[in-house]
Wavefront OBJ file of the C-alpha trace (Angstrom):
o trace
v -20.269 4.947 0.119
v -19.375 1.717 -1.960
v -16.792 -0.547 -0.189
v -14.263 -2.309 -2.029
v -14.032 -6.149 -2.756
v -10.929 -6.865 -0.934
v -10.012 -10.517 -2.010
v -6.707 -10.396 -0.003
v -5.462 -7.488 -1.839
v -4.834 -5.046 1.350
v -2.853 -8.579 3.077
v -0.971 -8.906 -0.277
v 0.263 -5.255 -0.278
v 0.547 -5.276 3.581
v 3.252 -8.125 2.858
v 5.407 -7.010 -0.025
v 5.596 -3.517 1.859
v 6.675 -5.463 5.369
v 9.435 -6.767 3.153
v 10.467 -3.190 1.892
v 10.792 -1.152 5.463
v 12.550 1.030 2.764
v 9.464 2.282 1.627
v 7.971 1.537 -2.122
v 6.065 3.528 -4.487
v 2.235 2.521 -5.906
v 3.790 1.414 -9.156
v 6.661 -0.523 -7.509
v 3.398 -2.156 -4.798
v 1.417 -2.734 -8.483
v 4.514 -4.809 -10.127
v 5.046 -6.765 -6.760
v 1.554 -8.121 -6.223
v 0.805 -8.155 -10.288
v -2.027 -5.043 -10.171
v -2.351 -2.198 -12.192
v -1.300 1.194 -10.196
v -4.835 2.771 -10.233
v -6.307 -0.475 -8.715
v -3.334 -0.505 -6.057
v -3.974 3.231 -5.322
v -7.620 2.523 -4.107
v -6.195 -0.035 -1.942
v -3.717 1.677 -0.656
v -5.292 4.840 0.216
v -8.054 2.371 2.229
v -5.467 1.314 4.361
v -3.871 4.686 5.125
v -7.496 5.385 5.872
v -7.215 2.524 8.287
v -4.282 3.609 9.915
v -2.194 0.877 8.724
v -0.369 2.739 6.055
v 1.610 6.346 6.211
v 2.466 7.465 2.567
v 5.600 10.286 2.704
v 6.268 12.323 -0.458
v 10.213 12.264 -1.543
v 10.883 14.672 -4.546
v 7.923 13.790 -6.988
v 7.816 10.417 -5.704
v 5.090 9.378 -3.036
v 6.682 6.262 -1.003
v 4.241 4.025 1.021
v 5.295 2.457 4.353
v 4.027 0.182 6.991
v 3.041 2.359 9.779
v 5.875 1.113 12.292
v 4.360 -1.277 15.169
v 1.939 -2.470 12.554
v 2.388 -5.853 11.997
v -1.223 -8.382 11.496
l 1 2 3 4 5 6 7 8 9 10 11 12 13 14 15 16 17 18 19 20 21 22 23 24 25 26 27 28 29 30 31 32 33 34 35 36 37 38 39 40 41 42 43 44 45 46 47 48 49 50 51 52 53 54 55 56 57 58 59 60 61 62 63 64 65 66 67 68 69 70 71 72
């Protein structure tokens, strides 16, 4: 399996969603931290992976949340 080049991506969209307890979707993570929403999603879905990130769907919408007690 190919692993992903993080760069600080996962830390920048571990940030902007500690500032949004709220709950944000991919596109909303993509504008925040200046990625396109595919590139997010792979992201993303590594950290939920990890354990770091829960993703809840609401209507059609799929909001992304810090897993609570998850701070680094």
């Amino acid at each position: 399996m190919r692993r992903l080049k993080d760069n600080g991506k996962k830390e920048k969209i571990i940030a902007v969603l500690e500032k949004h307890p709220e709950g944000l979707t991919m596109k909303e993570i993509a504008k925040a931290i200046g990625m396109h929403r595919i590139n997010v999603s792979k992201y993303v879905y590594a950290l939920i992976g990890e354990g770091i990130i829960t993703e809840r769907a609401v209507g059609s919408a799929k909001l992304c949340y810090l897993k609570k007690g998850d701070k680094k």
